[in-house]
C-alpha positions in Angstrom: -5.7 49.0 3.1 -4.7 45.7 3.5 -4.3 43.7 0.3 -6.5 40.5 -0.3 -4.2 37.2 -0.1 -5.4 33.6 -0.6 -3.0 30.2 -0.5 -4.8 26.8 -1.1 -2.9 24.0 -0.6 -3.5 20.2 -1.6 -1.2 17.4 -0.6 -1.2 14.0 -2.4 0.0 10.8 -0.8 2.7 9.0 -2.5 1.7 6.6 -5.4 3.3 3.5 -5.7 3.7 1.7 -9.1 0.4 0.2 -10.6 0.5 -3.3 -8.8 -0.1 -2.0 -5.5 -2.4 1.5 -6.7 -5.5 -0.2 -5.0 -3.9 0.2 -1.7 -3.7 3.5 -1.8 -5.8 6.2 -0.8 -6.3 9.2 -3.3 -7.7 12.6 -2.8 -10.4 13.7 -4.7 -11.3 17.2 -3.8 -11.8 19.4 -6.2 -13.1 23.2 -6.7 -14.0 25.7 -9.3 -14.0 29.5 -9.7 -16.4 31.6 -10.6 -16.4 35.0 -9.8 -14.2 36.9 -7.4 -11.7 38.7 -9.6 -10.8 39.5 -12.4 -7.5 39.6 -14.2 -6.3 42.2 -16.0 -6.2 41.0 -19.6 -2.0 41.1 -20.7 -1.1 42.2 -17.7 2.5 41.1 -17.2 3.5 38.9 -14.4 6.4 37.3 -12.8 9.0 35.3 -15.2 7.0 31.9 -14.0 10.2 29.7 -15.2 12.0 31.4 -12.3 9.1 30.8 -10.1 9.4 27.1 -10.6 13.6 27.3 -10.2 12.6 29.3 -6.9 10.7 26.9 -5.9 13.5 23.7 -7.0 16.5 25.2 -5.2 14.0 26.6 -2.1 13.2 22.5 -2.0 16.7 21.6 -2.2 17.9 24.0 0.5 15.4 22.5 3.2 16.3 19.0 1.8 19.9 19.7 2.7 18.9 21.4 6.2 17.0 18.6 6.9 19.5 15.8 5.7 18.4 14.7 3.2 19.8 14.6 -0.7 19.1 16.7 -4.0 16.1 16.3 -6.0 17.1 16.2 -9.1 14.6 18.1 -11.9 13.4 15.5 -14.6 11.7 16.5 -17.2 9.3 14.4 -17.9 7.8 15.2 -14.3 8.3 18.6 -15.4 6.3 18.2 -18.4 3.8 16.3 -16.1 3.5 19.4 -13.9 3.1 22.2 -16.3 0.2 19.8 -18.2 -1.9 20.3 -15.0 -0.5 23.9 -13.7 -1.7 25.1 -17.3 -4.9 22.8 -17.0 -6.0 24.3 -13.9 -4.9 27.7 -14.8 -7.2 27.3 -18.3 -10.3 25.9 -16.6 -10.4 27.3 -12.4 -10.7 23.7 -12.0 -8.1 22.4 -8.6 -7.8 19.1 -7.4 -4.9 16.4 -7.0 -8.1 14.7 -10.2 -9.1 17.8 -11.5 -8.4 16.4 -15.2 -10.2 13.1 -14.5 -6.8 11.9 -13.6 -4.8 11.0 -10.6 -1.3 12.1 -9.8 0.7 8.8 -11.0 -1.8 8.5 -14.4 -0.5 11.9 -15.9 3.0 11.3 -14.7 3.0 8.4 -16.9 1.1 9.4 -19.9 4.1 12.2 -20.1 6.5 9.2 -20.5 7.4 9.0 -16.5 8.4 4.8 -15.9 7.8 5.3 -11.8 8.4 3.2 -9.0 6.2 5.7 -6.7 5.3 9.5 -6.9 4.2 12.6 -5.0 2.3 15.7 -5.8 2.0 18.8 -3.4 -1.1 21.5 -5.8 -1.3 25.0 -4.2 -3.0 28.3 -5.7 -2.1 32.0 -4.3 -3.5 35.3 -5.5 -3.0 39.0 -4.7 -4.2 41.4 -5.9 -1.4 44.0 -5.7 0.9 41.2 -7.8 3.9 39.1 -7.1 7.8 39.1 -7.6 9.1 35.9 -8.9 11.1 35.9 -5.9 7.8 37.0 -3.6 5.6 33.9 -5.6 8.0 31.0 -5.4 7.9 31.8 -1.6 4.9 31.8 -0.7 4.0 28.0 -2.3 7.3 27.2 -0.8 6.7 28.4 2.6 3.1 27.4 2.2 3.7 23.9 1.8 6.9 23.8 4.2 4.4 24.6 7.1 1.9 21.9 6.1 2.7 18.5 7.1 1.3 16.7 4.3 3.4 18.7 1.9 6.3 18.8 4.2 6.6 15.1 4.3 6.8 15.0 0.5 9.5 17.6 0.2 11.5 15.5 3.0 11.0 12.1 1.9 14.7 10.5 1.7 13.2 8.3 -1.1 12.8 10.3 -3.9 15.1 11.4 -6.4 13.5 13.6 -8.9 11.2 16.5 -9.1 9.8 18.8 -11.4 8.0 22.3 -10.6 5.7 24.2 -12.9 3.5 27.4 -12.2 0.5 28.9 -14.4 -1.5 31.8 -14.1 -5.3 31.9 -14.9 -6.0 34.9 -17.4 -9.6 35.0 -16.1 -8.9 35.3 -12.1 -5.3 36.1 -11.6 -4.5 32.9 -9.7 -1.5 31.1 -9.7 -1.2 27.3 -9.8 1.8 25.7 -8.7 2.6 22.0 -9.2 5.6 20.2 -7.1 6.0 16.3 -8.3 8.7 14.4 -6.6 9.7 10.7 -8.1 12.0 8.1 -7.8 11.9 5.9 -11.3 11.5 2.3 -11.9 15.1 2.1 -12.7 16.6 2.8 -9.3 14.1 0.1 -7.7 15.6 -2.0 -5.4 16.0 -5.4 -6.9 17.2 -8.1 -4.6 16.6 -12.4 -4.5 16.6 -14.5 -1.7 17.1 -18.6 -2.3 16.5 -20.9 0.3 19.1 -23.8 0.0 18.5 -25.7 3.4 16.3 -28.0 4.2 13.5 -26.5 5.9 11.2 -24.0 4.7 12.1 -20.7 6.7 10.1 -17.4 6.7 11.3 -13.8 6.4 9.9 -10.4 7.0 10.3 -6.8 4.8 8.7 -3.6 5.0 5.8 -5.4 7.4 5.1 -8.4 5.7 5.9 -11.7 5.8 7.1 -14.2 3.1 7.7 -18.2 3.4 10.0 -19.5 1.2 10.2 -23.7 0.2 13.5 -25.5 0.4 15.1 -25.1 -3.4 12.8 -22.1 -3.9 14.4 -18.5 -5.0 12.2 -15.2 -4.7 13.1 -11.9 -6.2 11.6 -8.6 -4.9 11.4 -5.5 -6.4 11.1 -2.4 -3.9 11.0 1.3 -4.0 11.9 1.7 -0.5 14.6 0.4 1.4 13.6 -2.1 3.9 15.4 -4.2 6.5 15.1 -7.9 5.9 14.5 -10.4 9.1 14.7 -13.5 8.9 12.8 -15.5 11.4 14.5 -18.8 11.9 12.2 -22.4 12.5 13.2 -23.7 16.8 13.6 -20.3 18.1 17.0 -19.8 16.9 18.2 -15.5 16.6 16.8 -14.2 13.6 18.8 -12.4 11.1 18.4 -8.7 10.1 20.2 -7.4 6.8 18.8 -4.2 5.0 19.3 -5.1 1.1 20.9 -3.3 -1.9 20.1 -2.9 -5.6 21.1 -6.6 -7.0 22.0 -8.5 -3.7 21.7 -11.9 -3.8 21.1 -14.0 -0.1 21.0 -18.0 0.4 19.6 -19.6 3.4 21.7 -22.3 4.6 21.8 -24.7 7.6 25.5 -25.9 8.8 26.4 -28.2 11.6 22.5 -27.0 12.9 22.3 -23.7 12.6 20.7 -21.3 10.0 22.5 -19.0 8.4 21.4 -16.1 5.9 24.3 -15.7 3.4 25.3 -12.7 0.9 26.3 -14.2 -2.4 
């Protein structure tokens, strides 16, 4: 007889710090359960703190395949995660807002200074039970082959992660949540001043910027971003990709523009 087997996934965009939330676009799907099954009431499961390290070093593995760093777990986006895998385990309620909250709201409320954030949501029952081993794979493998979740496991901008996994005493399912972050400390702070004569114009991460003669600008990314500078006559722009704390100075010598690393 076969054995009954249902994997939901949900894949959340990443959420950039709060200046720029109303540019992005949030998913607000949500579902509840009623009905269906029934769990057995104390029936012991799989160690659910090894489902979640399953799930870490499963992450970290395909990182590596794929080039890309570690994740490192934090715990505050750990504490973020089991919040909602016990909220939606409590209430059958699933959705990247099933609390009323988005993604990057309850990250913070758990003390989590971001400069953007990611949340993959999944649920998985069966009714013949799971191995910790046998759980942590399928969300792994569940989101792996979704390209929305894939894309948030690979992204070579985030640092930190944090995995939690909750069962529902009423149905048997089994919430999983994967958050992936990179914190407002290792934004990438850089200035550019403008010390010739002319005002001159520059391009990052597809926008552009004038800048005044005498006038300094600081940005503040959480992505790395090649920098262009588009020079006034026609004359070869200049392309640098910034680091955390550069400083750059436009000058002009003997006629020619030059984009200088202090």
């Amino acid at each position: 007889m076969r054995r009954p087997f249902l994997l939901v996934l949900f894949v959340s965009g990443l959420l950039p710090a709060a200046a720029a939330r109303a540019q992005v676009v949030h998913e607000a799907e949500s579902e509840s359960h009623q009905g269906g099954t029934t769990a057995t009431k104390g029936e012991k499961g799989p160690d659910l703190a090894a489902v979640a390290k399953g799930i870490v070093d499963r992450t970290n593995a395909f990182r590596k395949e794929e080039g890309r760093p570690a994740v490192a777990v934090n715990e505050k986006l750990t504490a973020t995660a089991q919040y909602f895998a016990d909220f939606m385990a409590r209430t059958d309620k699933y959705g990247h807002t099933a609390d009323g909250n988005r993604p990057d709201e309850r990250a913070k409320r758990h003390g989590y200074d971001y400069c953007m954030v990611a949340e993959n949501i999944a649920y998985v029952y069966n009714s013949a039970g799971f191995t910790a081993g046998e759980l942590a794979e399928k969300f792994f493998t569940g989101w792996k082959e979704s390209p929305g979740h894939r894309r948030n496991m690979l992204d070579p901008d985030v640092t930190e992660t944090g995995v939690a996994v909750a069962r529902s005493e009423k149905t048997g399912y089994y919430y999983a949540v994967q958050m992936f972050g990179r914190p407002k400390s290792a934004a990438i702070e850089f200035s550019v001043a403008n010390q010739s004569p002319d005002e001159i114009s520059y391009e990052i991460g597809g926008k552009t910027f004038t800048l005044p003669p005498r006038y300094t600008r600081t940005h503040s990314r959480c992505r790395p971003a090649d920098l262009k500078a588009v020079w006034p006559g026609g004359q070869e722009p200049a392309v640098v990709r910034p680091a955390r704390g550069d400083k750059f100075a436009v000058v002009k010598e003997a006629g020619k523009y030059q984009l200088k690393k202090e």
